[in-house]
N, C-alpha and C positions, 0 to 999 in steps of 0.2 A: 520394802521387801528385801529387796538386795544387804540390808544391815541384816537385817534378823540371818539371811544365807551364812552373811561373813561371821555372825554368833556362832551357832550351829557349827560352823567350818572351826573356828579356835577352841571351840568346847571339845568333839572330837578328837581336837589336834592336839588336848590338853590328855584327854583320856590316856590319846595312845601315850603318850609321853611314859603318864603313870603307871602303864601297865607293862611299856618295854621294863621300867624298873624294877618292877614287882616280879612279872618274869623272868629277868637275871637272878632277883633275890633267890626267889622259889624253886630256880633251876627249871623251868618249862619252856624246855630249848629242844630243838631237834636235831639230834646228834647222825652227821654223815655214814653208814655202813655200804657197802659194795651195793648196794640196791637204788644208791642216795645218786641225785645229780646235782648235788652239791659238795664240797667240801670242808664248808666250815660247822659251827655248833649255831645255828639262829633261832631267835625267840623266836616260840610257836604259839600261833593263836590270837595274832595280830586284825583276825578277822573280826573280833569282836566289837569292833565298830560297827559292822553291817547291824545287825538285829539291834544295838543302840541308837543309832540312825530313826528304825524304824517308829522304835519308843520314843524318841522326842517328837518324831512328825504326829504321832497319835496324841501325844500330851498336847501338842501346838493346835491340833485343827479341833478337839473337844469329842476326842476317842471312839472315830471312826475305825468300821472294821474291826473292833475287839477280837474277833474267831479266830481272824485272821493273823493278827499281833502277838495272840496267847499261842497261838501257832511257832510263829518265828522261836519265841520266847521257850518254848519245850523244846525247841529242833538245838535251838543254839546252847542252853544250859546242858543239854544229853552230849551234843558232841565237845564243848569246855570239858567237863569230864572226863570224855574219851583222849582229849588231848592231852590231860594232865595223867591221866590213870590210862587202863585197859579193859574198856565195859564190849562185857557180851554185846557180839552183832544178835542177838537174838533181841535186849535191851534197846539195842539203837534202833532196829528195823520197826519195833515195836512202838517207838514215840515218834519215830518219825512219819510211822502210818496214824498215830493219832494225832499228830501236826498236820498231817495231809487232809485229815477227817474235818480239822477244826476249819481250814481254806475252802474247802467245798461245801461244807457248809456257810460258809460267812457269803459265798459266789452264788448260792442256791441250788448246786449244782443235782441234789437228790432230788429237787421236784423238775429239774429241766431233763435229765439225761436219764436213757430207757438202765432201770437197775441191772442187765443181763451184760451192758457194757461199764458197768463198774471197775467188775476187777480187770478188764482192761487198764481202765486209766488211773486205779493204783499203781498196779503193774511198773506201764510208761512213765508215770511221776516219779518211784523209787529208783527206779532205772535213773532217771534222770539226772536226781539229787547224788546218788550214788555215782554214775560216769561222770561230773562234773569235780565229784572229789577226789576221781582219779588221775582227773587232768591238771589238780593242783601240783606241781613237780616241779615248774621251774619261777624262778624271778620274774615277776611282770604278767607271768600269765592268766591268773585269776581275775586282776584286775583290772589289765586292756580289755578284755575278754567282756567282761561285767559293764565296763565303760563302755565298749561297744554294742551293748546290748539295750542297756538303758536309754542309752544316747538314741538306737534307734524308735528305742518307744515313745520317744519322746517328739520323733519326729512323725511318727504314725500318729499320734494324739493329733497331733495339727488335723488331720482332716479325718478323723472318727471320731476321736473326742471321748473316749469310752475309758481313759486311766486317770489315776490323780495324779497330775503334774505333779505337786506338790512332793508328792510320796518320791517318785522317781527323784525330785532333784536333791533330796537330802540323803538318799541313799550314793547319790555320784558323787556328793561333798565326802561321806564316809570312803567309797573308795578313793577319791582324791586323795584325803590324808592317809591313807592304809599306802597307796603308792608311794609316798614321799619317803618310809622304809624299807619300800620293797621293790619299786622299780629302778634297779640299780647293780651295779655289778658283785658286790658284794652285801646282800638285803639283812638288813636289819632283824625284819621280821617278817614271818609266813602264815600267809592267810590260818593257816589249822586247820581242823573239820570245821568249826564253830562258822568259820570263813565262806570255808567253800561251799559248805550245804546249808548256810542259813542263805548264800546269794542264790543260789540252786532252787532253794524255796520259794524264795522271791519270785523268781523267773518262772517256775511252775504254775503260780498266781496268773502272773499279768498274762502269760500264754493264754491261760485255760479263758481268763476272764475276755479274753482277744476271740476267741473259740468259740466261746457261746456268743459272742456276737456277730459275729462274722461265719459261724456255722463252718469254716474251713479249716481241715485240719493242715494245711500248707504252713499254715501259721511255724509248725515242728521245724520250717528250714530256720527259723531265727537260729537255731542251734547246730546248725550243718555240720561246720568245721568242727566243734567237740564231736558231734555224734557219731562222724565218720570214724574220729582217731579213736573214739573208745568204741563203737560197736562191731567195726570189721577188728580191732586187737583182740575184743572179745572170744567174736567168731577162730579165728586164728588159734587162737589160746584153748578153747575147746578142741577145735581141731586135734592139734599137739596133744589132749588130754592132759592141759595143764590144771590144775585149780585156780580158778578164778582168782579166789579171795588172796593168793597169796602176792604179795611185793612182786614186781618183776621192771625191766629194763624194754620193754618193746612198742611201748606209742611210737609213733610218726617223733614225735618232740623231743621223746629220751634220746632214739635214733642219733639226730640232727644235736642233741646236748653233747650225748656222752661220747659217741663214736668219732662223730663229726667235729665235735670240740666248737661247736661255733656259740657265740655267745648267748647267753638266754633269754635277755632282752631283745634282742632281734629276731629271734624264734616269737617270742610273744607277740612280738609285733609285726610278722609275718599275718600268726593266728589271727590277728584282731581286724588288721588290714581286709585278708581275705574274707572273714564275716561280714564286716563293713559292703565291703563289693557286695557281696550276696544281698544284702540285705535293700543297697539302694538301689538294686538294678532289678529288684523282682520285688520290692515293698514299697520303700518309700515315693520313689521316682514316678512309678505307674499309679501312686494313690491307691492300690488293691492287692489285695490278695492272687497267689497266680493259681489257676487251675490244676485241677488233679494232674491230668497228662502232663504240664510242664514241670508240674514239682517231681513227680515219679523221673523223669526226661531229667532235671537237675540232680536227684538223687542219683541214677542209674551213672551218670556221666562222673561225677564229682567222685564216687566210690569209684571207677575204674583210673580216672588219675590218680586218687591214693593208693590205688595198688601198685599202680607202676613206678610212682614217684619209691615207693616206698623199699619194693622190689629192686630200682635201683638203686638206690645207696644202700643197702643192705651188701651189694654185689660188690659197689666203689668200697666201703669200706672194710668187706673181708680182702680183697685184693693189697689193699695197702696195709691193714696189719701181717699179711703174708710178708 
């Protein structure tokens, strides 16, 4: 088993190889503007490992999960596109809810869950995939993020037993090699949308599939730390009466990148750290799931130190550009 791993791992590492090339050729680079927390031109779309990953584990184990696959497979062709071109959000929103259709399907999810709470868990899914490719912005973040996440499913499987290892550990091979360009001071390459929303899919997956068996929707802290930084910026940004959809400089990470100048690798690794915490001090470590009232209790608490954390440096750094 461990050889066929290290296949899979150089076959990826072979991908990305030919696709940084093809990428310089073809010019699908992401060029710096004032909105950017970056400064150089990096290939974009480096994420296209992830939903590759997926395809070899389905060709390997004798094409499990088909719905599921053809899934990833729509999400990540829709957003390549969006990364090379500029496709209507009405296009994306559109296959990304028939990607969503195809997952809950393959999960069972129409004959288990009352249809009145559907478009809820649209809703929450789109959100999901959508705030996760917002939080794609600096070096390393995507993919500590992803490793941290997988990694802890992987440790939950030990004593529920309800995911395919297998699936999980060729997608950490995928981001391993997606890191080796991109965790780094000056990244080679960036996850893309292809990137961020085909791992966003993924994660929506093994939640929901975690959800129906475990029946607790606590399961949602696996995603704390993104969900604080994009749903209170959200809220904020309504506030303001700003548009949503458009570019902007004000996560908790852009903060701590652009203002604060500090590196983006330790930023990510900040982010991934503190999910980690979360994750073994209320999932792994207890074996369970933690009840309504403590998750509500970690939600309530975790959102007022990102206010204040956030609220300060906001204060420190108008002071010093003063």
């Amino acid at each position: 088993m461990a050889l066929s791993y290290i296949i899979v791992f150089l076959i990826l590492l072979l991908i990305a190889l030919i696709y940084h090339r093809l990428a310089l050729k073809f010019a699908i680079v992401d060029k710096p503007n004032h909105r950017s927390s970056h400064i150089h031109s990096t290939v974009r779309g480096g994420g296209i490992l992830f939903p590759f990953a997926v395809v070899f584990w389905w060709m390997a184990f004798d094409f499990p999960n088909t719905w599921m696959v053809l899934g990833i497979v729509w999400v990540a062709a829709i957003s390549l596109l969006d990364d090379i071109y500029t496709i209507s959000s009405k296009i994306r929103f559109g296959i990304q809810f028939l990607a969503l259709t195809m997952a809950f399907y393959d999960l069972e999810v129409f004959a288990q869950i009352n249809w009145m709470a559907l478009p809820v868990l649209y809703f929450i899914s789109l959100a999901i995939i959508n705030g996760i490719n917002f939080m794609d912005g600096i070096n390393g973040v995507t993919g500590l993020y992803g490793l941290v996440f997988l990694g802890s499913i992987l440790a939950v499987n030990a004593y529920t037993g309800i995911f395919d290892q297998y699936l999980i550990r060729y997608e950490i091979l995928a981001i391993c090699v997606f890191l080796i360009f991109n965790l780094r001071k000056k990244a080679l390459m960036f996850a893309g949308d292809i990137g961020s929303i085909s791992l966003a899919y993924l994660m929506i997956y093994l939640l929901l599939q975690w959800y129906l068996h475990s029946e607790s929707w606590t399961v949602i802290l696996f995603l704390l730390i993104y969900g604080l930084d994009t749903a209170l910026t959200i809220f904020e940004r309504i506030r303001k009466r700003e548009k949503i959809s458009t570019p902007h400089r004000t996560h908790l990470y852009q903060i701590l990148a652009n203002q604060g100048e500090n590196p983006h690798v330790n930023i990510a690794l900040a982010y991934a750290i503190l999910q980690l915490g979360i994750n073994f001090a209320f999932f792994i470590y207890p074996q369970t799931t933690p009840d309504n009232y403590l998750a509500l209790g970690i939600l309530v608490i975790s959102g007022l130190i990102y206010l204040a954390v956030k609220i300060l440096l906001l204060k420190k750094y108008a002071k010093i550009q003063q």
